[in-house]
C-alpha positions as MATLAB code, in Angstrom:
seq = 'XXXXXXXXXXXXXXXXXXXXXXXXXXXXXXXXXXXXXXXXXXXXXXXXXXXXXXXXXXXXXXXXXXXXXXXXXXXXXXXXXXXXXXXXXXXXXXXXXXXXXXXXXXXXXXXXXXXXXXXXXXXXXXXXXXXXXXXXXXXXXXXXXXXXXXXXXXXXXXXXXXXXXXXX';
ca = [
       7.586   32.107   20.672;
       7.930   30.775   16.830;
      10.613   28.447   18.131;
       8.755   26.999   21.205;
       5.683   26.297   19.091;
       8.425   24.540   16.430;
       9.531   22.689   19.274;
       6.370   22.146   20.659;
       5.003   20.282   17.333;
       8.095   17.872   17.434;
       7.422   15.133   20.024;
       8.472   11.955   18.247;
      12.167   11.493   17.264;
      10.212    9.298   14.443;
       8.821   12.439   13.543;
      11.768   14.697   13.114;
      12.459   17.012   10.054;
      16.125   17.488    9.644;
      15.569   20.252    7.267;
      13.626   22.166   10.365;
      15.786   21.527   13.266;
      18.736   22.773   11.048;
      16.600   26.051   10.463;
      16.349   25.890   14.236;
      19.593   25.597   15.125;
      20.859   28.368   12.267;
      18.353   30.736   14.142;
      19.467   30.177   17.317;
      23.177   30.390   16.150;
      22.065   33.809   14.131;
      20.593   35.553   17.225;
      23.569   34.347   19.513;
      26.022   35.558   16.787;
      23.990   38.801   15.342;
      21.355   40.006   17.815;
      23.180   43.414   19.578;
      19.677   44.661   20.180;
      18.843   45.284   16.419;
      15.234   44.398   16.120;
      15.439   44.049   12.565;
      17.933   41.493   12.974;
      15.081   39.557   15.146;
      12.528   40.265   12.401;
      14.845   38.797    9.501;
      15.655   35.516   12.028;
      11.637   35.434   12.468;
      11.190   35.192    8.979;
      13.123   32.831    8.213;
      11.959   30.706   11.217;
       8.434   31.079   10.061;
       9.353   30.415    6.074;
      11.108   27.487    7.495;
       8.330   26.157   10.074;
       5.667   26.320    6.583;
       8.142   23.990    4.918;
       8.096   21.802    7.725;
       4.305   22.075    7.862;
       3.793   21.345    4.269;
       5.880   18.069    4.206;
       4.243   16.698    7.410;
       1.026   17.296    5.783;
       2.205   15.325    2.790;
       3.625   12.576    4.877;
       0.346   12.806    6.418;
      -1.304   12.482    2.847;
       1.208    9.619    1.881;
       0.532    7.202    4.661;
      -2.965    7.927    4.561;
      -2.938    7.010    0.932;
      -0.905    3.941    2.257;
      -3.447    2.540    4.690;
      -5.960    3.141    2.349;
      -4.534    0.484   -0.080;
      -3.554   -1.842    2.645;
      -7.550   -1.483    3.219;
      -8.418   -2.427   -0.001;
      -5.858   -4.835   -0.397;
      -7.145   -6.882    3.010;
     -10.554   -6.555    1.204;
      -9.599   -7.881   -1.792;
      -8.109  -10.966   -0.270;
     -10.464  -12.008    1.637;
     -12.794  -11.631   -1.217;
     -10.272  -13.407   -3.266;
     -10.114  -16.112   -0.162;
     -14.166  -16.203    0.341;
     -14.604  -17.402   -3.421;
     -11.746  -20.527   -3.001;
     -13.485  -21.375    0.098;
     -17.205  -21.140   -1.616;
     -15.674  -23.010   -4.565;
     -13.815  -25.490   -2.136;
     -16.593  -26.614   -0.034;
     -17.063  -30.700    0.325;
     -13.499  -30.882   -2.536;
     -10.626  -32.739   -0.847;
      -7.531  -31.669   -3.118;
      -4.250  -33.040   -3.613;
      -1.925  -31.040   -0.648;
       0.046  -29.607   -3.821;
      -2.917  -28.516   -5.787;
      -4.492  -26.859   -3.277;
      -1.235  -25.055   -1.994;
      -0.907  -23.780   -5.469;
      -4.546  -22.617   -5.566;
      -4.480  -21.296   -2.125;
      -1.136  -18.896   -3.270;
      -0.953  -18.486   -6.917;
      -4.757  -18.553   -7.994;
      -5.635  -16.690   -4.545;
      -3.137  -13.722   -5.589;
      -4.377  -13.960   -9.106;
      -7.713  -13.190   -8.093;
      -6.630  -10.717   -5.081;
      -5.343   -8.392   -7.685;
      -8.285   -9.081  -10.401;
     -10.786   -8.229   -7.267;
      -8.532   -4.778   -6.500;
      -9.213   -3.564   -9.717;
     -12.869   -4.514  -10.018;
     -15.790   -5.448   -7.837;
     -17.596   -8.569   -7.386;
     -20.253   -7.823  -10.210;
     -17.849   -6.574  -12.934;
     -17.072   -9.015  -16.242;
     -13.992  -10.082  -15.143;
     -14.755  -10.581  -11.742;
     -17.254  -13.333  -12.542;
     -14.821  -14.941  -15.798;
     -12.251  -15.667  -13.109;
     -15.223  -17.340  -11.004;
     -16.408  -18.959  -13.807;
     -12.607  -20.362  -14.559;
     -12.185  -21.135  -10.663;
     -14.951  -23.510  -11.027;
     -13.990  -24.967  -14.078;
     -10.193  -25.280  -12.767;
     -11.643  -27.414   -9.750;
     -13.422  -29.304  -12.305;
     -10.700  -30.401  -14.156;
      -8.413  -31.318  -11.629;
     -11.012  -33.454   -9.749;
     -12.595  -34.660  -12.508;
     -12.197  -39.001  -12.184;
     -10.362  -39.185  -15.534;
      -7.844  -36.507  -16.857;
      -9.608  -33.608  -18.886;
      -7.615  -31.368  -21.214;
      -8.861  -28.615  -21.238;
      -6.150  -26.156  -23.568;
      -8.093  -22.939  -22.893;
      -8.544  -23.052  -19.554;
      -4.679  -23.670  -19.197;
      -3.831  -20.608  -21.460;
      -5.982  -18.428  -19.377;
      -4.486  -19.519  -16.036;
      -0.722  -19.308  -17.455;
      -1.557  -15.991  -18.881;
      -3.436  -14.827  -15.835;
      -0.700  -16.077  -13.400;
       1.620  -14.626  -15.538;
       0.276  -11.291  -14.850;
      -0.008  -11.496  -11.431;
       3.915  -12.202  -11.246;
       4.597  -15.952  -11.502;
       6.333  -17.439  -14.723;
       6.067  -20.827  -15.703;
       9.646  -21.865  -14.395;
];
């Protein structure tokens, strides 16, 4: 009965434990080989089965655990972008941009504040410094005459930086 509940519990080839269906098959081999009516043979075979079907149990529940923890993230990462996508639009309302700047706001600043906006929520100090420099960042590049502004383009290098693009 242990071995049709096994088998029972396995209905996706996806979902196969290799470490299980050899168990399986070493139990059936074991009873074919070993079983001359010996019920303690049987019992021995059963408890392996059923150490064998907890394994199998235990990693599916930590598969189970894994891509829950997985979707999770993907959650909060989709909420974080469009958070991250909801502030350029806010801040982009009535600007018409160069094609190339706004590309490079649209993917580099957008992931730069997609991961600030992971880490911390729309009311936290950093949060609103990376509004703040948003703002000022579409200032300066659509300001009439050119504006250096040094600290503002030290914060986005180093920001950018983080986030996984390098000034090459």
């Amino acid at each position: 009965s242990r071995v049709a509940e096994s088998g029972a519990i396995i209905t996706d080839e996806a979902d196969t434990d290799p470490q299980f269906d050899a168990a399986l098959a070493h139990a059936v081999n074991r009873v074919e080989q070993e079983y001359r009516g010996d019920g303690a043979v049987l019992e021995h075979i059963h408890q392996e089965l059923a150490d064998a079907h907890q394994a199998h149990a235990q990693r599916s529940e930590a598969v189970e655990r894994h891509q829950i923890e997985a979707s999770r993230g993907q959650e909060r990462i989709a909420i974080a972008r469009t958070a991250a996508q909801a502030l350029l639009d806010e801040k982009l309302t009535g600007i018409t941009l160069r094609p190339q700047v706004e590309l490079l706001i649209r993917t580099a600043w957008q992931d730069a504040l997609t991961f600030i906006r992971l880490r911390h929520d729309d009311h936290s100090a950093l949060w609103q410094r990376h509004e703040r420099l948003t703002g000022r960042m579409l200032q300066v590049v659509t300001a009439a005459d050119a504006i250096e502004d040094v600290d503002l383009r030290d914060s986005i290098i180093e920001i950018l930086k983080r986030t996984g693009y390098h000034s090459e």
